[in-house]
C-alpha positions in Angstrom: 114.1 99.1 84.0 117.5 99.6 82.2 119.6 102.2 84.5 119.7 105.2 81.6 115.7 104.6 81.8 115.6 105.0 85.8 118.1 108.0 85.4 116.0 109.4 82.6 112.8 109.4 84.7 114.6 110.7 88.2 115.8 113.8 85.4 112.3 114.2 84.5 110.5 113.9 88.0 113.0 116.3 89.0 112.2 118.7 86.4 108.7 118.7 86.8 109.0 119.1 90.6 110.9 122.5 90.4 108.4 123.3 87.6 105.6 123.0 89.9 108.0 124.8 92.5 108.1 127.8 90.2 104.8 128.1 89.4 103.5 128.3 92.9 102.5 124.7 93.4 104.8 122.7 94.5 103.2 119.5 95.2 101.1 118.7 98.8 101.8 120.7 101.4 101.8 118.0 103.8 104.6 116.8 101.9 106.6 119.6 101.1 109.2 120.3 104.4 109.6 123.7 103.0 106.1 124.6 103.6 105.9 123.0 107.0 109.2 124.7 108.0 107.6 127.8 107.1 104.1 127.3 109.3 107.1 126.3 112.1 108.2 130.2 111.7 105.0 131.3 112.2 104.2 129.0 115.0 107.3 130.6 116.6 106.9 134.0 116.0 103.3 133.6 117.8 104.8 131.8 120.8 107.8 134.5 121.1 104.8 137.4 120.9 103.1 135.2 123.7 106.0 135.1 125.7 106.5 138.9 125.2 103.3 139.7 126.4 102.9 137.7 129.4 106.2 138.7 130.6 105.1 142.7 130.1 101.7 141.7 132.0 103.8 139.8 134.8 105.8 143.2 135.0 102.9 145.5 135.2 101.1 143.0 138.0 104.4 143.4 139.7 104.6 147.0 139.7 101.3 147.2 140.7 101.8 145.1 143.8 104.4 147.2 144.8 102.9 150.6 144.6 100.0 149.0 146.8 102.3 147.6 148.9 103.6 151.6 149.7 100.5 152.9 150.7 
């Protein structure tokens, strides 16, 4: 293939990616890092609530210890 032909073709694969892109599809998820970045965020944001929550529990247990251990 003739390099104007090759650069042609990358023009119009590029094209028609962002196309798809802007109308919402923008190829296979499993291939699209964007969309696994995103599903990284809210993989994240669960395991930071997680965190959160355990450590509030781990605070209330404590407290709870340490009332007990006054009376």
């Amino acid at each position: 293939m003739p390099a104007r032909e090759w650069e042609e073709e990358q023009v119009r694969l590029v094209q028609a990616w962002y196309t798809g892109a802007e109308e919402g599809g923008a190829g296979d998820d499993e291939f699209n890092p964007l969309a696994q970045q995103e599903d990284l965020g809210a993989i994240r944001e669960a395991q930071a609530a997680t965190k959160q929550v355990k450590k509030v529990l781990a605070c209330q247990a404590q407290s709870l210890r340490n009332v007990s251990a006054r009376k």
